[in-house]
C-alpha positions in Angstrom: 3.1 13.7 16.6 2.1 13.3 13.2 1.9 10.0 10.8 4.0 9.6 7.9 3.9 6.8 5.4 7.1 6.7 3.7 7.9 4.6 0.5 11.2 4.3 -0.3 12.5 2.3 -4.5 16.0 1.0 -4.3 18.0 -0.6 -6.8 17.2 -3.9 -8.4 20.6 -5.0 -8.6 20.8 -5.3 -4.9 19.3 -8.3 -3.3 16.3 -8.2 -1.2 18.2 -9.3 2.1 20.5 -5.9 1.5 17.0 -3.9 0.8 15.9 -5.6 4.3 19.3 -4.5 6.2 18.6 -1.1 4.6 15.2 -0.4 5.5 16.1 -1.4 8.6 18.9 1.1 8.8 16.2 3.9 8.0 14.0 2.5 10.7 16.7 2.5 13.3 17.8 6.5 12.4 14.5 7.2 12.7 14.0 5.5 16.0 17.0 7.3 17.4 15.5 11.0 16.5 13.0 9.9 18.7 10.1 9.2 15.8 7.7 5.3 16.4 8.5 2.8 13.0 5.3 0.6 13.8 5.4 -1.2 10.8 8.3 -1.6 7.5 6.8 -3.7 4.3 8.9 -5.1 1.7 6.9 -5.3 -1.2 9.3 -7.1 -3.8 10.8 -6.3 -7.1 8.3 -4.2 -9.2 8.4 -3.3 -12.6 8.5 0.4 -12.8 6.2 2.9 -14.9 9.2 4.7 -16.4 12.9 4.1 -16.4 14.6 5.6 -13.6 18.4 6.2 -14.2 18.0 3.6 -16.5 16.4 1.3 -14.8 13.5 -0.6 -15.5 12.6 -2.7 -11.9 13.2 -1.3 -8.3 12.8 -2.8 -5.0 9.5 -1.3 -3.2 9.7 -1.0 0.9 7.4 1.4 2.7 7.8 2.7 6.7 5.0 3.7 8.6 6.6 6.7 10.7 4.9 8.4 13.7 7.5 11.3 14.6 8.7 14.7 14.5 9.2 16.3 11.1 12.7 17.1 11.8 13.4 13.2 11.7 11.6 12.8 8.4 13.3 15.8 6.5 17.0 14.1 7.7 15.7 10.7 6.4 15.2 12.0 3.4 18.1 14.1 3.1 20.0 10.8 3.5 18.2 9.2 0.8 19.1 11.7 -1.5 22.9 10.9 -0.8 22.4 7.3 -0.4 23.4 5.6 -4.1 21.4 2.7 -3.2 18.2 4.9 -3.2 16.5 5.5 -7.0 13.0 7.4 -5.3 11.3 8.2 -2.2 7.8 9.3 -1.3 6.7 10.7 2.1 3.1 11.3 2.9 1.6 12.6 5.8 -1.5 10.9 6.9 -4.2 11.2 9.6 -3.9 7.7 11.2 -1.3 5.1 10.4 -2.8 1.5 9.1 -2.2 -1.4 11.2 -3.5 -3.8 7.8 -1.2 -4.8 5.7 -1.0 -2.4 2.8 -3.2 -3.0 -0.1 -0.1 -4.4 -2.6 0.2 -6.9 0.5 -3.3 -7.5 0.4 -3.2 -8.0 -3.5 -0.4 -10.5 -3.5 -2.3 -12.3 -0.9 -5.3 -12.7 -2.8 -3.7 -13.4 -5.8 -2.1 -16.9 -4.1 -6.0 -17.6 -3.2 -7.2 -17.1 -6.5 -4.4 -20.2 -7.5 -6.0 -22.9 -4.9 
């Protein structure tokens, strides 16, 4: 089946616990049309390069998806109806990444740099 990385902005004024439940939702739908969620990042509140709907921050969470296309298409149909949803990206790639993704990896070496 083919990879997918799938990045997914919500709304700041939710709180990161509803992203969580959310993202988790996604990963569960996905899972029942038969596609593999190996791995779901939250990556925080991030400042955005442009305003979106008038926003200036948006909560960053990215899915690693190894399933059929149909599964992916219907994800994202629902994220254009979902109100919670500000942008989504889906890539496909060649192999999914077991690492944490490099803005992981950046926050974690940023906390080294403070020791």
């Amino acid at each position: 089946m083919p990879y997918y990385e799938h990045v997914v902005i919500t709304r700041p004024d939710i709180s990161p616990a509803q992203v969580e439940t959310i993202t988790e939702e996604f990963a569960q739908f996905l899972r029942d049309k038969g596609a593999k969620v190996p791995k779901t990042e939250y990556w925080g509140l991030r400042n955005l390069s442009y305003p979106i709907k008038k926003q200036r921050k948006g909560h960053y969470s990215l899915l690693n998806v190894d399933g059929p296309a149909e599964a992916v298409q219907e994800i994202e149909r629902r994220h254009r109806i979902s109100d919670d949803v500000m942008r989504y990206l889906t890539v496909r790639v060649d192999a999914l990444e077991e690492d944490p993704s490099p803005v992981l990896s950046r926050k974690d070496r940023g906390d080294k740099r403070k020791d």
